[in-house]
Phi, psi and omega in degrees: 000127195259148173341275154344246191353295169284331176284335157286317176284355146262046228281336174288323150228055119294310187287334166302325162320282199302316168298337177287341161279338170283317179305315180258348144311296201312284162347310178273327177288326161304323190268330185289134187290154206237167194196161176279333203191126193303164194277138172249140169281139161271144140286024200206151225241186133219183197203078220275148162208122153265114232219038214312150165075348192280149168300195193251357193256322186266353155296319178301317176251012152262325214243294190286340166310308183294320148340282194289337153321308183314290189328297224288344158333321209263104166346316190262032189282153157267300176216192184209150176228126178227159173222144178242151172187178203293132162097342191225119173251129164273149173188080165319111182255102186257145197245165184264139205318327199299351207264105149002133160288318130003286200291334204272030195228327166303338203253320179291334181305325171313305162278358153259335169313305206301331171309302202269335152293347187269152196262080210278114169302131190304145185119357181295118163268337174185143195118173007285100176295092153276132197240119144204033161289350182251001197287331210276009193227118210271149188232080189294333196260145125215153183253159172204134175284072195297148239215140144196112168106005201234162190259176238289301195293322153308346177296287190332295190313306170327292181288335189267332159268020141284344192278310203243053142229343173308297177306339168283329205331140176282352111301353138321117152268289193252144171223125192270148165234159163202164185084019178280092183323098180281155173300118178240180161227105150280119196243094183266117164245177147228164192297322193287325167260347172297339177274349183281318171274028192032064155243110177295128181303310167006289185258001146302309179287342153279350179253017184263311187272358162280294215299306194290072169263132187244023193238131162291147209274021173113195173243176190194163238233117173231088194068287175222002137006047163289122183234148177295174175214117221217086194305172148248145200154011179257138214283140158216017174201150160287008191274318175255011155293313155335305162295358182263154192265131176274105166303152179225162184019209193247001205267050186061343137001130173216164178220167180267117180285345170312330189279351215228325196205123152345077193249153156175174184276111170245214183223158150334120169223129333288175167306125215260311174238227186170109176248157164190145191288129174001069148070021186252164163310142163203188171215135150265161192242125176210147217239112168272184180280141156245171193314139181060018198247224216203125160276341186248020142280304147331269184345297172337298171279018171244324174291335197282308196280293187304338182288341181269336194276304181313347184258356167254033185256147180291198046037089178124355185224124188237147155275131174214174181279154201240290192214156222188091117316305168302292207307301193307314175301309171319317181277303143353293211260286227295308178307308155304301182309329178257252251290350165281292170333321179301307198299330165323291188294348186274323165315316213255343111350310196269342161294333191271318214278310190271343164248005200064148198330287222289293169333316180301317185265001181265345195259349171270346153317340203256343170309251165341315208251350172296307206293308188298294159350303200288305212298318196282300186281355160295313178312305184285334180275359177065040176260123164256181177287099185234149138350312184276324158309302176305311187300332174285338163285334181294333198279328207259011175282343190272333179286305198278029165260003204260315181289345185262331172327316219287324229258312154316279191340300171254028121311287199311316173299314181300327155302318173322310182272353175122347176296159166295185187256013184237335183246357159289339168283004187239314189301314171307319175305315177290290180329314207231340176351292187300297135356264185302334166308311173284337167288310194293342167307320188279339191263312178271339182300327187297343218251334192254022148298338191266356157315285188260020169293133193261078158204180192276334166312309184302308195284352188268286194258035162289352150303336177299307223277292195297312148249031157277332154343275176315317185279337201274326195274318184280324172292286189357294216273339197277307198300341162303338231241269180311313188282347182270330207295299210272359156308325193259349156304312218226309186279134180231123139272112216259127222268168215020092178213117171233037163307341200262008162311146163269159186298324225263307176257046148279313184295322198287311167316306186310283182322318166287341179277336185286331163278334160290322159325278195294319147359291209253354134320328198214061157328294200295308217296282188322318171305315188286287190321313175302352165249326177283307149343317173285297154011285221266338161278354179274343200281301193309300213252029161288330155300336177320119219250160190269031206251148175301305197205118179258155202295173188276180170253038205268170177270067182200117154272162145225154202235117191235125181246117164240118180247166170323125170351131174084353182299157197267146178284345175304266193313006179263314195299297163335279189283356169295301139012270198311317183276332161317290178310345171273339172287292196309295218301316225247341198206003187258158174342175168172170172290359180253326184243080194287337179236123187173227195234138194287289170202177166224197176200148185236163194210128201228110156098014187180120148298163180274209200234145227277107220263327207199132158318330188249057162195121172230141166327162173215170183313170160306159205187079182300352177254008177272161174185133163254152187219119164312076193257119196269101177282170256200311169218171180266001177277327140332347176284313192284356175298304171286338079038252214288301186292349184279325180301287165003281182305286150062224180308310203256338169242014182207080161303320202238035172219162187281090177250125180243110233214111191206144166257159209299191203211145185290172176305112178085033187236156194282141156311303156264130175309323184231142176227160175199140190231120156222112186277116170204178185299296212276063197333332220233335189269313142008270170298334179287293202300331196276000195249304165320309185273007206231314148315328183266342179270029157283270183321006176274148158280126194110352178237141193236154146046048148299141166188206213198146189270340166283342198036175186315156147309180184216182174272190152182157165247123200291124132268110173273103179309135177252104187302329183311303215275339173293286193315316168315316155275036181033054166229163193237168170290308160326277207319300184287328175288319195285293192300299173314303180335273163302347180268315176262347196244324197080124190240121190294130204225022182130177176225170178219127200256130176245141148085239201263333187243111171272116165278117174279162178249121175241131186265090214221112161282171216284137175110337224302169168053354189232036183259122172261175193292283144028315205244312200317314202291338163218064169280108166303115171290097199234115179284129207280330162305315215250293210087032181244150162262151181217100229290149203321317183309332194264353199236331194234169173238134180237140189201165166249138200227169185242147188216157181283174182271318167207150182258135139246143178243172201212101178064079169084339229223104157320172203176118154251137190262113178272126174257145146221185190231150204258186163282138175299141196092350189230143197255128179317347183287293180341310189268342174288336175258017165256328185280334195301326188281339192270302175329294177320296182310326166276309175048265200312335214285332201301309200144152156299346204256001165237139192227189184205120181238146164297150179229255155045193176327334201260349171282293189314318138335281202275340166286337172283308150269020131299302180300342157295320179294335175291330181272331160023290202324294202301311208300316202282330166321305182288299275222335157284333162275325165293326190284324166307307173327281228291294183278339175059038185208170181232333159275003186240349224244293183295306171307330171288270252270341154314328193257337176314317201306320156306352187259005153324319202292308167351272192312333178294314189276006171266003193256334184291293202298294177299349132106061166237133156307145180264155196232145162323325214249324198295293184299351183284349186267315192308293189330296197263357161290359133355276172351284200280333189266000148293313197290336143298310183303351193273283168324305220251342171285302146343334165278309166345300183277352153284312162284022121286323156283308169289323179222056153035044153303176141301142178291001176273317182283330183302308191322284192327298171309297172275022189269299163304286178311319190247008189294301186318288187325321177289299194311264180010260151348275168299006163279317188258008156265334187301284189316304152322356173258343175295344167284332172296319192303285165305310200253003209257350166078150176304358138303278178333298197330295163337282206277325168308333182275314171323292167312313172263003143286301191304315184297314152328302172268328157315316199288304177299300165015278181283332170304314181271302210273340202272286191341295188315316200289331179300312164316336127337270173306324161245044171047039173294126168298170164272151181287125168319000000 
């Protein structure tokens, strides 16, 4: 008993099945997570060392060479990036896509042993940090504690019980702060009286830091017992810091250090970041996911707690929302979610309308009970509800109505002829199982280079694989099952009859045969035109405009302000400032300006934490600030966009505002990149100012600029060794006195509550030192006890240093950026420059190059790794077909024929004036997929009507040419019309590959109708009848 043969005659349960599948479609869609884009692995560390005061040339040859030296060990490195700048090194490390997530925590584990051998020069306060747990992790939800009047540490108090009532959330994993003024204990001394009691700062900061013990002295042996033994003595009030006793001179003498030194509670000087809410003070809160759990549930449960957390808040202190990722996401899938419904209802029309009442409804049945299926084995397969998921049940809702056509089709026909309805549903079911299984097999094999693609592109849209898989697999079994069950119910037939044909494809059949007639007359003719057809569309889409990945489409601007290196955040803060009041006067909502920005939030000296898959953070920067602007619609962005560039542009000269909406998942941040690598820093910075000039002159390019930026100053102190010995001083005695005089020297900490306060040791004057003042900066010998002003010991001047060195596999490397203009596309302009590249080329030297980096890196990495799997796709999809047919010239006739159904799509993208895309080419592909899967149906028959009724292969053509023309038309009416709502609703991701499949399918459908005949006539030399 074959599969069909038990689900009719066990109709009960079948029909008990098929409700326990709705039931748990229904279910399952509810409980499935839902994301704007499926989750992707980062491959990537950084590996932070702090090194205060070293220059960006001596971070570079102490701290980052060797780092990087290190890095290139590790086999699975892909490439490596560092930035050296004063006081810091970053030095990225990226690993190569094929690596596994499984894999990446031995390898790092690994670059850290490899780490911890280097023999690192003294003065590193920290580090070398390998970091690389947070790159991966989105903080969608955020919040901010908005603040007016209350001081900085009641902020603190505030933000920390929202944080750990947040952190219970049942879909929370982590919650972050950023914008905390931190807590410092400050201990201000002076030199001149620590010498009267013949005391050294030296030896304050050792006998403060012998006093603070945070360690246990060990265990000891208590009845039966081992117990720790845990002295006291470690601060716990500033009373007792105060309090604490300092020895002085040799006769046993002690003192209070409160009699000797200043103590008290402050704030972080200077101040390090600043966040703040439509221009109030604020601290952010920012709320990550944890794995598999549902973000726009999380949102609920975040909204629910603030409205309950705001009412025990005083009067002045408000929780609001920062950034809404769920909202985005929500808005995001409820849109997928009505363009399926639309497709649904439009697939469930065209069935009704082209097969009639009863045929319509046992083949529109397989619609709802496909969906729920698919919905259910996602659930099991951990596939959540995305863009990418979804767009893929709409492309496979129009293919997987093509196995119950088939399969009805020839229930009808077989009844037509006299069989019962029971046994045309088991004879049918043995014909075509197999059939269909390789077409729909064959159909999803287009899909799984972008599966097994070793790029970050493959994990994004390697759910296409997977459920159009599931759903093509899941249509199969219902078209064996459910659809022959309820056939037999619903379809009536009159037998040699073809009344119950519709007129709209009778006619149409008549015509087609009277073109198929002429067709196979005249092979060379039909062949030439389909190639020069091909010809002249490959010709076509050199016209074409290019973007890879076009930006999202949330209701979100961001705004990135860079000022020169060293800028102080006080003057960052100003002009961020500036731009805020342009926002509030000019552009935020009111009852008169109904479309503009809702609110915004700013983050001064630090980015906030990463919000979006297309945004990750960078170090603290005093000269950096991001700024979050929440619009009012994503149709509103580019208005705010454009006015903000404006402002600017005509008011803050001398800072980089970079005025952008976030870039989809796996898409470049910046559009145009140029990498130009060589030794010579200075010949370096020339070629970048040359090139940065002529891509000023491209049209279509903004906010050229460059990742090193200007030189910045610094001041050289040179030490004179005479004049230091002379005067009883050491090279310590000037670090320690510089030191503590401009930075404050951390000398322990103390814990209140919840929070460790570091203790800073700092002489009286600390921070209020000008450039000016260096010459008579006191030098206090740790020997003698005497001060001595700088001037006698140093010679000081001002100099210019680059601001930062960055390298790129070892090799310095400046990266020239720009940002394009609305309307111009990264290619356009990367292929004006690409000739202006060549050309100096040469001038510069071998010992300098150039690579592209931006969209056109991104782009080639990515459909380079689809293209590297092509094979394997194109390998499996030939062996199925060889299966199927068991010939090898029926094998060659499918595959012949995909390369045409290219010619559509190029000609639906000219007329509608879209660019092609990454989602475009992804339409080539997979239209491949549906024009095998016809040629597969129309090939099959052939060889049925040669075997069951001993045709001629000339009759065999016609009759089956005739026998699959509805199904195939069929099929293409109802993925083309299904796709249109994708088309329309589906936003400049989609758009591309909806147009692509449904121009492209039209003509692949002649294709397959005209060209499959012809070439089989061809290939097995069918004569014409006389």
């Amino acid at each position: 008993m074959n599969l069909t043969a038990f689900a009719i005659k066990n109709n009960r349960v079948t029909y008990l099945l098929l409700g326990i599948i709705i039931i748990l479609g229904i279910t399952g869609y509810a409980s499935l997570p839902r994301d704007s884009m499926p989750p992707f692995t980062i491959r990537m560390a950084r590996i932070v060392t702090v090194f205060p005061g070293a220059s960006p040339e001596r971070m570079e040859l102490l701290v980052t060479d060797p780092l990087e030296k290190v890095v290139q060990e590790i086999p699975e490195v892909d490439y490596i990036e560092s930035e050296s700048r004063t006081g810091i090194s970053i030095v990225k490390v990226a690993l190569k896509e094929s690596i596994g997530e499984s894999e990446l925590r031995p390898i790092w584990d690994r670059l850290r042993r490899k780490i911890d051998n280097i023999e690192m020069p003294s003065g590193i306060t920290k580090g070398p940090d390998l970091k690389d747990e947070d790159l991966g992790i989105t903080y969608g939800i955020a919040i901010g504690l908005e603040n007016d009047g209350y001081q900085p540490r009641e902020l603190k108090k505030y933000a920390d019980q929202l944080r750990n009532v947040l952190i219970r959330l049942r879909d929370a994993a982590k919650v972050e702060l950023t914008g905390v003024l931190e807590r410092r204990v400050y201990i201000d001394y002076n030199d001149a009286e620590l010498a009267k009691i013949e005391l050294s700062a030296n030896e304050l900061k050792n006998a403060i830091t012998s006093t603070n013990i945070i360690i246990p002295a060990g265990q000891i042996s208590f009845e039966d017992e081992r117990v720790i033994l845990e002295p006291s003595g470690n601060f716990e009030t500033i009373e007792d810091i105060q309090n604490m006793i300092i020895p002085v001179g040799y006769q046993g003498e002690s003192v209070y250090l409160k009699d000797i030194a200043n103590v008290y509670e402050g704030y972080i000087s200077p101040r390090e970041t600043i966040v703040r809410m439509s221009g109030q003070p604020a601290i952010g809160l920012h709320i990550s996911l944890k794995d598999g759990a549902n973000i726009v549930q999380l949102g609920e449960e975040v909204d629910q707690l603030l409205a309950s957390f705001n009412q025990t808040l005083p009067i002045g202190i408000t929780a609001k929302r920062i950034a809404s990722q769920d909202h985005a996401v929500s808005k995001s899938v409820s849109d997928f979610i009505s363009n399926l419904i639309q497709s649904v209802v439009i697939v469930l029309a065209v069935m009704l309308v082209f097969l009639g009442l009863r045929t319509g409804v046992v083949v529109a049945s397989l619609i709802p009970a496909t969906i729920m299926m698919s919905l259910f084995l996602m659930g099991v397969f951990n596939i959540g509800l995305n863009q990418v998921s979804l767009a893929a049940l709409i492309m496979a809702l129009g293919m997987l109505v093509d196995n119950a056509i088939v399969m009805a089709e020839s229930m009808m026909v077989k009844m037509e002829r006299g069989d019962n309805a029971l046994d045309a549903a088991i004879a049918s079911s043995k014909e075509l199982m197999i059939p269909l299984l390789t077409s729909s097999l064959t159909t999803s094999a287009a899909f799984l280079s972008f599966f097994i693609a070793d790029s970050i592109m493959g994990e994004i849209m390697g759910p296409l694989f997977s459920v159009i898989t599931i759903t093509l697999l899941s249509s199969w079994l219902m078209a064996l099952t459910i659809v022959p069950m309820l056939a037999i119910v619903f379809i009536k037939v009159k037998q040699n009859s073809s009344s119950q044909k519709p007129g709209f494809f009778d006619n149409l059949n008549r015509y087609y045969k009277q073109i198929i007639v002429w067709s196979l007359a005249k092979p060379v003719l039909i062949l030439s035109v389909v190639f020069g057809c091909l010809v002249l569309s490959l010709i076509g889409m050199g016209k074409l405009g290019f973007v890879f990945m076009p930006d999202s489409e949330r209701n979100l601007v961001t705004v990135d302000l860079i000022l020169p290196t060293g800028t102080s955040l006080e003057t960052t803060d100003s002009q961020v400032a500036r731009i805020e009041r342009f926002i509030s006067d000019s552009l935020l909502i009111n009852n008169e300006r109904l479309g503009g920005v809702r609110n915004w939030s700013s983050f001064i000296g630090e980015g906030p934490k990463s919000y979006d898959l297309g945004y990750q953070p960078d170090q603290k920067q005093t000269n950096y600030a991001h700024l979050l602007v929440n619009t009012s619609s994503g149709d509103d962005n580019q208005m705010v966009i454009d006015r903000i560039n404006s402002f600017a542009f005509n008011h803050l000269p001398d800072a980089k505002v970079t005025v952008k909406r976030l870039t989809s998942g796996g898409g470049a941040s910046v559009p145009i990149q140029i990498r130009i690598s060589g030794p010579d820093a200075e010949k370096l910075t020339r070629i970048a100012g040359e090139t940065k000039n002529q891509l000023r002159t491209i049209a279509g390019t903004s906010n050229v600029d460059d990742d090193w930026g200007p030189k910045i100053k610094k001041v050289n102190v040179d030490i004179n060794p005479s004049k230091l010995s002379y005067n009883g001083l050491t090279n310590q005695d000037v670090a320690l006195s510089s030191y503590t005089t401009l930075s404050g020297y951390t000398v322990g900490e103390y814990r209140e509550e919840e929070d460790n306060i570091p203790i800073a040791m700092r002489t009286e004057g600390s921070l209020e030192v000008a450039y000016e003042d260096l010459e008579g900066l006191s030098i206090y010998s740790q020997r003698t006890g005497k001060t001595v002003p700088m001037a006698q010991v140093a010679d000081i001047s001002v100099d210019w240093q680059l601001a930062k060195i960055i390298r790129r596999d070892l090799n310095r490397t400046i990266t020239v950026e720009s940002q394009l203009q609305a309307g111009y596309t990264a290619a356009e302009v990367t292929d004006e420059m690409l000739m202006w590249l060549n050309e100096q080329r040469d001038k510069w030297g071998n010992e300098y190059v150039f690579e592209l980096g931006g969209e056109s890196e991104a782009s080639s990495d990515a459909m380079g790794a689809v293209m590297a799997k092509l094979p394997i796709s194109f390998f499996i999809i030939i062996l199925l077909l060889v299966m199927q047919f068991n010939s090898l010239r029926k094998s060659s006739i499918v595959l012949l024929a995909i390369p045409f159904g290219i010619i559509g799509v190029v000609g639906g993208l000219l007329i509608t004036g879209t660019n092609l895309s990454f989602t475009g080419f992804l339409g080539i592909i997979s239209l491949s997929g549906i024009v095998i899967n016809n040629a597969i149906v129309l090939l099959d028959r052939i060889q049925l009507e040669l075997d069951e009724y001993k045709r001629t292969q000339y009759d065999a053509i016609l009759a089956a040419a005739h026998e699959r023309f509805r199904p195939i038309l069929l099929t293409t009416f109802t993925t083309s019309l299904g796709l249109i709502p994708l088309w329309l609703g589906g936003g400049d991701m989609w758009k591309p590959l909806a147009i692509g499949i449904i121009f492209g399918l039209l003509f692949a459908t002649v294709i397959t109708l005209v060209l499959v005949p012809v070439l089989y006539r061809l290939f097995y030399k069918v004569s014409l009848p006389k």
